[in-house]
C-alpha positions in Angstrom: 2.6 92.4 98.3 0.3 94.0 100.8 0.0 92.9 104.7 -3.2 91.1 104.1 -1.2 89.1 101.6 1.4 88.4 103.2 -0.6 87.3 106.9 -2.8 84.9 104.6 0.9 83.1 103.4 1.7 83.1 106.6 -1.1 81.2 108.1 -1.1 79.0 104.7 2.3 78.0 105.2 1.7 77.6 109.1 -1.3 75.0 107.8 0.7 73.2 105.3 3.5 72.6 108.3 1.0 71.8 110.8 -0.3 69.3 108.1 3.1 68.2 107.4 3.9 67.5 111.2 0.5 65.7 111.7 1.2 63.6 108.9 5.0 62.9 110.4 3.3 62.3 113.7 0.8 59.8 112.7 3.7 57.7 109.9 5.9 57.5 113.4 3.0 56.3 115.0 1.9 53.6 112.9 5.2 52.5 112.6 6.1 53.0 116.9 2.8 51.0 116.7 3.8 47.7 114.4 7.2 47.9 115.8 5.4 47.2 119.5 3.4 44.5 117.8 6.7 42.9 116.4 8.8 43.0 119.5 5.2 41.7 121.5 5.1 38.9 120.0 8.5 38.4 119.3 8.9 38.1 123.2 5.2 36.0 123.4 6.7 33.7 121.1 9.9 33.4 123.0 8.3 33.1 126.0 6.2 30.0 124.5 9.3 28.3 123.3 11.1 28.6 126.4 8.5 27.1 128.4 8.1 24.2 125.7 12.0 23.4 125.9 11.6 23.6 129.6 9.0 20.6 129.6 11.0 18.9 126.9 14.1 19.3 129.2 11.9 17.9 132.4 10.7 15.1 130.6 14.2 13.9 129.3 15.8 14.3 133.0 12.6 12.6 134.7 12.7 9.6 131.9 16.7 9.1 133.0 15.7 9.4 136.7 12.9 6.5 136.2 15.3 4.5 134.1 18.2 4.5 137.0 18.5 0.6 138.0 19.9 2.3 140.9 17.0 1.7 144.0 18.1 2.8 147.6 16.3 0.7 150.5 15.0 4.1 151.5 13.0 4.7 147.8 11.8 1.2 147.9 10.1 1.3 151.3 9.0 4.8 151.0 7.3 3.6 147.7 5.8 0.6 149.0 4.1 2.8 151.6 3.0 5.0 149.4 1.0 2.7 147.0 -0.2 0.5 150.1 1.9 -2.8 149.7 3.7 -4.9 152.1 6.5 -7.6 151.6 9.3 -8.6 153.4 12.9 -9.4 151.7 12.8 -12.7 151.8 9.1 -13.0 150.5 9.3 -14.3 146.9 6.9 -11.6 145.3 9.0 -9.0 146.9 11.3 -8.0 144.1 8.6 -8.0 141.6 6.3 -5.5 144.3 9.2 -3.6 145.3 10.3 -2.7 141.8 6.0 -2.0 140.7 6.1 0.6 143.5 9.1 2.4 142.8 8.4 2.5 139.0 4.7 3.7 140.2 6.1 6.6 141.8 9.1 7.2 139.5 6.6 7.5 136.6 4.7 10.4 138.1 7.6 12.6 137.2 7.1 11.6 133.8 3.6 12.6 133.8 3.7 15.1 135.1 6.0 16.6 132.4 3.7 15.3 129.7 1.3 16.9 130.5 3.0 20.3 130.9 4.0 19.6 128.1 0.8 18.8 126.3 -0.5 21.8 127.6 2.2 24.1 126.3 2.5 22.1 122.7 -1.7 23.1 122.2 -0.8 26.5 122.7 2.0 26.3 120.3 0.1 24.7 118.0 -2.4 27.8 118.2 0.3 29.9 117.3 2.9 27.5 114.8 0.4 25.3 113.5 0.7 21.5 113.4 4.6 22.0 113.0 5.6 21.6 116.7 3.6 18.4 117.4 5.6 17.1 114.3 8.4 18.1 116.2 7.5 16.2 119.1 5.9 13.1 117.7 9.4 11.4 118.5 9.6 12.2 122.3 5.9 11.0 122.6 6.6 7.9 120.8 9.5 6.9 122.7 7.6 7.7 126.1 4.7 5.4 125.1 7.4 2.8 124.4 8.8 3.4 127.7 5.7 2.8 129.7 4.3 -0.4 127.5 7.5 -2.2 127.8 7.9 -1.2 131.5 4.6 -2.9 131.9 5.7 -6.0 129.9 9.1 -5.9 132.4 7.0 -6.1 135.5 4.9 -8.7 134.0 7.7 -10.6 133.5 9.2 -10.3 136.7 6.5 -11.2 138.2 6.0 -14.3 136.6 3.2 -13.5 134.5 5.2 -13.3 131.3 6.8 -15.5 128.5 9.5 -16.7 131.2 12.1 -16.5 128.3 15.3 -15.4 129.2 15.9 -13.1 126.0 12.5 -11.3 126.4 13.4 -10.1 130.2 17.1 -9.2 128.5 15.8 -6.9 125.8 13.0 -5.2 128.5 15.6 -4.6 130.9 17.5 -2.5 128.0 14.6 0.0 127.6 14.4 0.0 131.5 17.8 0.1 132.8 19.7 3.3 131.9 22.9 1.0 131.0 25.3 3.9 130.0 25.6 5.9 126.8 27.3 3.8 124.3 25.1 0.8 124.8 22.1 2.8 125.6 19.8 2.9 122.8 16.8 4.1 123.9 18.7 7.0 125.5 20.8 7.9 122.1 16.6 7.7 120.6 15.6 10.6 123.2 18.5 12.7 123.0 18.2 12.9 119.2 14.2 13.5 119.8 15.1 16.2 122.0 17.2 17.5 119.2 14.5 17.6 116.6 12.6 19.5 119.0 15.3 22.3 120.1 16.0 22.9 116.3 12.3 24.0 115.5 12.1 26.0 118.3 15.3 27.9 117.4 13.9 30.7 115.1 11.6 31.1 118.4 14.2 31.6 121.3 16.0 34.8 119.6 14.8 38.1 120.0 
């Protein structure tokens, strides 16, 4: 094998492992590149269910703040200023518009969770589908129970209701937090909040 021969193997061989290394290159590449685009939106989707349990979680703790019987002199007058009324103790209407402007403020927490919440779900749903506001129907149901039957309780109280003695009993059981083994509507949230924390699971591992 002459020189010339043996120079054109050479630079045939040197093309074949430059080929070769491109080739290696561009496989790592692709696959550097789809790894990224896993672990991206591994950690998107994380991210998402994080801040979805996070709303979940504000919601449940600003339900059980409203739902504290407990009222401080200092909340009730604070709350009466705030939404403009005036009473004095021994006025009869006084209980019925002390309670209206506590509950008024109280139930801004609440929506103000909901809708942090709403706004986190739709971008969920943009990435899950319809599966996560499955997941939350519960937690919106019981929320909307909440606030019609806190209505019917301050109807009642203020003597624009039935006047029976069992309708103010069973209202003041989805009002008053009453402790957790006669607390029904709590035992309803927890296990709504349940339902939601296990769809999210696959979400908050990465």
């Amino acid at each position: 094998m002459g020189i010339q021969e043996i120079q054109q193997y050479v630079a045939l061989v040197k093309d074949v492992l430059t080929a070769i290394a491109a080739v290696t290159a561009a496989c790592i590449g692709i696959l550097g590149l789809a790894t990224w685009r896993k672990q991206l939106k591994g950690k998107t989707e994380y991210e998402l269910a994080r801040r979805v349990l996070e709303a979940v979680y504000r919601l449940r703790n600003a339900v059980s703040y409203f739902r504290n019987p407990f009222m401080t002199a200092g909340e009730i007058s604070a709350s009466m200023e705030r939404e403009g009324m005036k009473a004095e103790p021994a006025e009869r209407e006084y209980r019925f518009k002390s309670t209206s402007a506590v509950y008024r403020v109280r139930w801004e927490k609440i929506s103000d969770a909901s809708t942090d919440l709403e706004i986190n779900a739709i971008e969920a749903e943009v990435l899950w589908g319809r599966g996560i506001q499955e997941a939350l129907v519960g937690v919106s149901r019981l929320i909307s129970d909440l606030n019609f039957n806190v209505g019917w309780y301050l109807r009642e109280l203020g003597g624009y209701g039935s006047g029976k003695p069992e309708d103010m009993e069973r209202l003041e059981r989805y009002v008053y937090s009453i402790g957790p083994e006669n607390d029904d509507f709590a035992k309803k949230l927890s296990a709504a909040v349940e339902t939601v924390e296990e769809f999210l699971k696959p979400y908050l591992r990465i």
